[in-house]
C-alpha positions in Angstrom: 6.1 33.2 70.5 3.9 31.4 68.4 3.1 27.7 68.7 2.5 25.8 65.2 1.9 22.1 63.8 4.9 20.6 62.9 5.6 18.9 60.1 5.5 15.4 61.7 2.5 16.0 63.4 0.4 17.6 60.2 1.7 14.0 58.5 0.6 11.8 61.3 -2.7 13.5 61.3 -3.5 13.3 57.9 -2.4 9.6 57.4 -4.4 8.2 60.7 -8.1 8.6 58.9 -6.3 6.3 56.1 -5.1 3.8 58.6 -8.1 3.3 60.0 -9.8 3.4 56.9 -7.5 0.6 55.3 -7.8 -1.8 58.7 -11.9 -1.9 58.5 -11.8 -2.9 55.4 -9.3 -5.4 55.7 -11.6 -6.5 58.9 -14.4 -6.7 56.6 -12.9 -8.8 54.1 -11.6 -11.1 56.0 -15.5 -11.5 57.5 -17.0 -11.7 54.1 -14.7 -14.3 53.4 -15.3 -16.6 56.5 -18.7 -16.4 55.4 -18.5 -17.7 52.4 -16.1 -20.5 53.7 -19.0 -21.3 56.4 -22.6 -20.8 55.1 -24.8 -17.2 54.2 -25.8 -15.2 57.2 -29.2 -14.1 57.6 -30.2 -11.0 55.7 -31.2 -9.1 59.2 -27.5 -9.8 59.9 -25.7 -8.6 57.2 -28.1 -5.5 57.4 -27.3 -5.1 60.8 -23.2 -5.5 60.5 -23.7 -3.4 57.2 -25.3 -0.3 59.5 -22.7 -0.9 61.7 -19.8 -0.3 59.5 -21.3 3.1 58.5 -21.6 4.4 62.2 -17.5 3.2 62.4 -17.3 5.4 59.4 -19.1 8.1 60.0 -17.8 7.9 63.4 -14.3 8.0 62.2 -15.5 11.6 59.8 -17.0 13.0 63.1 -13.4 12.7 65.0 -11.9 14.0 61.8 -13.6 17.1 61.1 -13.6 17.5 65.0 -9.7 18.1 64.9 -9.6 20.3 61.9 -12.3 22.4 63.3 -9.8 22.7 66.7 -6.9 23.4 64.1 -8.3 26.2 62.5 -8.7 27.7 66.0 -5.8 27.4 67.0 -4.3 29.1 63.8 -6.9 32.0 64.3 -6.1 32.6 67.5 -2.3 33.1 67.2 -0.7 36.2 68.6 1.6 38.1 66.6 4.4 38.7 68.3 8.7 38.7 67.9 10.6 37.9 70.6 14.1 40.2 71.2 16.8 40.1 73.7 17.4 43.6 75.3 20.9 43.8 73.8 19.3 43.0 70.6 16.5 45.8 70.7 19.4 48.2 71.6 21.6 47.4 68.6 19.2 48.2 65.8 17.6 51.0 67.4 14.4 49.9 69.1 13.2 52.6 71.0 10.2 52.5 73.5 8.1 55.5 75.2 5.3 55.6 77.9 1.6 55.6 76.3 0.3 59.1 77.8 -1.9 61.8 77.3 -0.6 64.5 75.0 -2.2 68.1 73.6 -2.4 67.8 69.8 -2.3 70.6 67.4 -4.7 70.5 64.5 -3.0 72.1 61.8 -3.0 73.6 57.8 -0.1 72.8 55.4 0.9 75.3 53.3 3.8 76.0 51.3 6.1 79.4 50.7 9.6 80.7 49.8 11.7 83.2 51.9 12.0 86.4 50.8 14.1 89.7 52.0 12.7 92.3 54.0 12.2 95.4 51.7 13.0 97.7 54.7 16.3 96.4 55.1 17.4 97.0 51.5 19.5 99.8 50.7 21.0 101.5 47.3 23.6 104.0 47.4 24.4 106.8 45.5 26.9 110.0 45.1 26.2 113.2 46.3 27.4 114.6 43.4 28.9 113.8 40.1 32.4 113.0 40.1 35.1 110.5 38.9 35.7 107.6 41.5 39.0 107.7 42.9 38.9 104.8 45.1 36.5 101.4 45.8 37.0 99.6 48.9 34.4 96.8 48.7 33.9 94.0 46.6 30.6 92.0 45.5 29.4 89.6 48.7 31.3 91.9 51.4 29.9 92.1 54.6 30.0 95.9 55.8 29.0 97.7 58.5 26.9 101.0 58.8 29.4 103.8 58.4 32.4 102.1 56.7 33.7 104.0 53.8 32.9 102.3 50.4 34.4 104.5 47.7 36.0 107.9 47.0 35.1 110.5 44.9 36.4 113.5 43.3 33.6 116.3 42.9 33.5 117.7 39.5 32.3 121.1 40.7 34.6 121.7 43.8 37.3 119.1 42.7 37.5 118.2 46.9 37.2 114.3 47.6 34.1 112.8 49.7 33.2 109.8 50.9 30.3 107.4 49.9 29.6 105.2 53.4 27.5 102.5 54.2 24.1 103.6 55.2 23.2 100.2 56.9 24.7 96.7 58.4 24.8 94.2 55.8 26.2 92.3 52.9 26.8 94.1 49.2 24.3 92.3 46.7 25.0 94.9 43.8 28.0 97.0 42.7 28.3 99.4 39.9 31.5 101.3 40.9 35.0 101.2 39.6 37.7 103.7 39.9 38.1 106.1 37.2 34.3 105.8 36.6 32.1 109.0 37.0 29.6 108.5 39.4 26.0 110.7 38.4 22.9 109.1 39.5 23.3 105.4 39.1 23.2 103.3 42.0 26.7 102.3 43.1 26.4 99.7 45.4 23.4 97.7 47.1 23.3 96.6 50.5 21.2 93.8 52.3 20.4 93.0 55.3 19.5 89.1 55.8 19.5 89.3 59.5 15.5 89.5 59.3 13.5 87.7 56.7 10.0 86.8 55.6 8.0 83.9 55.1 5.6 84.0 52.6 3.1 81.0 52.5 0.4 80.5 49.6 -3.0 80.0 51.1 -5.4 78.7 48.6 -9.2 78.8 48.8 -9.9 75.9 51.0 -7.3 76.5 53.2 -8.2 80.4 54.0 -11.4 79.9 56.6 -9.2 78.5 58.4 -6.0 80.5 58.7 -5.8 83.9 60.0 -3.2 87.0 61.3 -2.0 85.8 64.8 -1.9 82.0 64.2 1.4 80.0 65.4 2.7 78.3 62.2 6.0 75.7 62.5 8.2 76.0 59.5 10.6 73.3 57.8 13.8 74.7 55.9 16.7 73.0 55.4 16.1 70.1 58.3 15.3 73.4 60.6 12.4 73.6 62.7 11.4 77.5 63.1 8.5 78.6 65.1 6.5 81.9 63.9 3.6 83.8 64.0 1.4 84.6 60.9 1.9 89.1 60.7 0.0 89.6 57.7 -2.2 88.5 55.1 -2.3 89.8 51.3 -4.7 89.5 49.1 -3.8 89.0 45.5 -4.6 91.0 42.5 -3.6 88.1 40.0 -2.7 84.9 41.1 -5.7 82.3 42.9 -4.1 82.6 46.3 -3.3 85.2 49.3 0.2 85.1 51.1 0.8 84.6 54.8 3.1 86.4 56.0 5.6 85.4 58.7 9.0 87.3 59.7 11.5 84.9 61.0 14.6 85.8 63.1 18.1 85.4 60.5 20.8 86.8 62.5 22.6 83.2 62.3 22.5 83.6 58.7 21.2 79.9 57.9 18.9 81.0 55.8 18.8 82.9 52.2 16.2 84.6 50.2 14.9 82.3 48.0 14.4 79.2 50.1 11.3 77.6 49.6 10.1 76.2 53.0 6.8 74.0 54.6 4.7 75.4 57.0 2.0 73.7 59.3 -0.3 76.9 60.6 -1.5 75.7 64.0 -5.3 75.6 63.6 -6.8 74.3 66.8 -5.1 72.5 70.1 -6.6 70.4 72.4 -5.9 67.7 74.8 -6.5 63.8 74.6 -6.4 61.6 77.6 -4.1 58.7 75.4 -2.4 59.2 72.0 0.9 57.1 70.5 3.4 58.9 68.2 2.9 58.6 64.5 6.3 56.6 63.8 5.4 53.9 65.8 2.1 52.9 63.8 2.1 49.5 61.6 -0.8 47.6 59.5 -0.5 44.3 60.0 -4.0 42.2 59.2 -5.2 44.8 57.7 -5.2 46.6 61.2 -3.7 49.6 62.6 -1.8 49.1 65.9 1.5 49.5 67.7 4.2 47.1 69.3 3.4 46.6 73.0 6.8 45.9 74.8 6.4 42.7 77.3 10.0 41.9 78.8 11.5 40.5 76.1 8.1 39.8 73.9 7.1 42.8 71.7 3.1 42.0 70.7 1.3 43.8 68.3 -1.9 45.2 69.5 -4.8 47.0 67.1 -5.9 50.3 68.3 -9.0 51.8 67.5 -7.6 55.7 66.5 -8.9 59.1 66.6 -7.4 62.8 66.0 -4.2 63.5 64.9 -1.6 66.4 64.0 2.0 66.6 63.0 3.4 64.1 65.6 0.7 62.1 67.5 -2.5 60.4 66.9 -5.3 59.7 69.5 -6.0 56.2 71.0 -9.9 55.7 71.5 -9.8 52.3 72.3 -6.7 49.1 72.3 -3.6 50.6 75.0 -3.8 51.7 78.9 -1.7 54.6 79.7 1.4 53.6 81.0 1.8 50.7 78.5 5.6 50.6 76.4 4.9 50.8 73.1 7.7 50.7 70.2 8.4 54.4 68.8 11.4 53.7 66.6 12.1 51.1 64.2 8.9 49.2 64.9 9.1 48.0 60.8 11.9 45.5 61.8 9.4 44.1 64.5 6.6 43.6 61.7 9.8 42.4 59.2 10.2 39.7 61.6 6.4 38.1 61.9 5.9 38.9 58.0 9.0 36.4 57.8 8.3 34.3 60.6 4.6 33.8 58.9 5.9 33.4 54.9 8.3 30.5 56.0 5.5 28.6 58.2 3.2 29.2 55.4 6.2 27.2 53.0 
């Protein structure tokens, strides 16, 4: 922890110059008085008790500015550092990892919606005109390929057939009711959301570096999706191309519609030492993380290099192998901040 002048002693310090001050000159006019009582001295010897007095003095100025100098070097050379019991660290969530070597992947953000696959899109129609005599699904059913959606009664033959669904999926349109006659209008429309698409803007300064084949990792809805860019289109009309990337939906957590974050992997390389992003504070206008030290957590400037999503490279500041605060590391700066404001009070 951090050592610092009391109160007390920041008094004592500051009155002791006075002290002496105030005793030479009582010294001195007690002297001048005597001398007057007893006869003048010499001029030599007033000249010489009168140089005197100004080494004492300057003597005295010379031990003064000695300490302050010491002072301010001591203040300087503080560490900033909390000190937290174990059970402490582990009730609000300080969490420590191993400084390591890591492979980082450079990366491109882009941003996109979902959309569904036109492939797996189905209308239905009749056969042929006739009244509907029966309608077995609703709007939002799930059906399966096969299952009978509605009835109807030819108008030429007058015999009933059966309108089934051509795919696996979920009813997004419905234009059939019974009594209706069914001609050429679509009756039903059926969706399949177990695959969907990706589709990511790529502006100007972001093309050169993307390409078909690239890993991207996409964000929706707090999930983390890993994909690989199939396609890209140019665009007749808008100031971007799309990136195409078809994600697995069989879970169904996703819709049409979404709009999602991508980060288009780029480049990946290896460092020999590199510290999570999280755990990064400024403090002193420097960059550095917590370095844990039993109990003691001391914050130590790094020099930093290349970075992607989740880690950033240490040049220069940390040996591998040192703890270093991951989680919650803010409390830790909290705590000096305070620590500092009420010494400074």
């Amino acid at each position: 922890m951090k050592s610092h002048v009391t109160l007390a002693m920041f008094i004592a310090a500051w009155l002791m110059p006075m002290q002496v001050m105030a005793a030479n000159e009582q010294e001195h006019a007690h002297v001048h008085a005597k001398e007057q009582a007893v006869k003048p001295q010499s001029d030599a010897k007033k000249n010489e008790e009168h140089e005197k007095h100004g080494e004492n003095e300057e003597h005295e100025e010379h031990n003064e500015h000695e300490g302050h100098d010491e002072n301010d070097e001591h203040e300087h050379n503080e560490t900033l550092s909390s000190r937290i019991s174990d059970d402490m660290a582990t009730a609000v969530n300080i969490v420590t990892d191993r400084a390591d070597s890591q492979r980082l992947r450079q990366h491109q953000v882009v941003y996109g919606k979902l959309s569904a696959d036109p492939n797996s899109i189905s209308h239905v129609n009749a056969r042929f005109p006739g009244i509907l005599t029966s309608v077995k699904f609703s709007l939002g059913d799930s059906v399966k390929a096969g299952d009978v959606l509605a009835v109807v009664e030819s108008n030429e033959s007058l015999n009933t057939y059966a309108i089934k669904a051509p795919i696996d999926g979920v009813i997004i349109q419905r234009s059939a009711n019974v009594g209706e006659v069914a001609q050429q209008q679509t009756l039903f429309s059926i969706a399949d959301f177990g695959s969907l698409w990706a589709d990511f803007r790529l502006y100007p300064s972001q093309q050169v570096a993307v390409a078909t084949g690239q890993n991207v990792v996409i964000l929706a809805a707090d999930t983390e999706i890993n994909g690989v860019i199939a396609h890209i289109i140019p665009s007749l009309t808008q100031p971007y191309q799309l990136a195409r990337v078809k994600l697995d939906n069989r879970d169904g957590k996703l819709s049409p519609g979404q709009l999602i974050e991508g980060a288009v992997i780029t480049g990946e390389f290896n460092v020999e030492l590199a510290v999570k992003k999280s755990a990064i504070q400024i403090l002193d206008n420097q960059s550095g993380v917590f370095v844990k030290n039993n109990t003691e957590y001391v914050f130590t400037p790094l020099q930093l290099g290349r970075s992607d999503m989740d880690y950033v490279e240490v040049i220069a500041g940390l040996k591998p192998g040192q703890w270093y605060v991951t989680t919650n590391s803010y409390l830790l700066k909290a705590d000096i901040e305070k620590s500092e404001a009420e010494h400074a009070h």
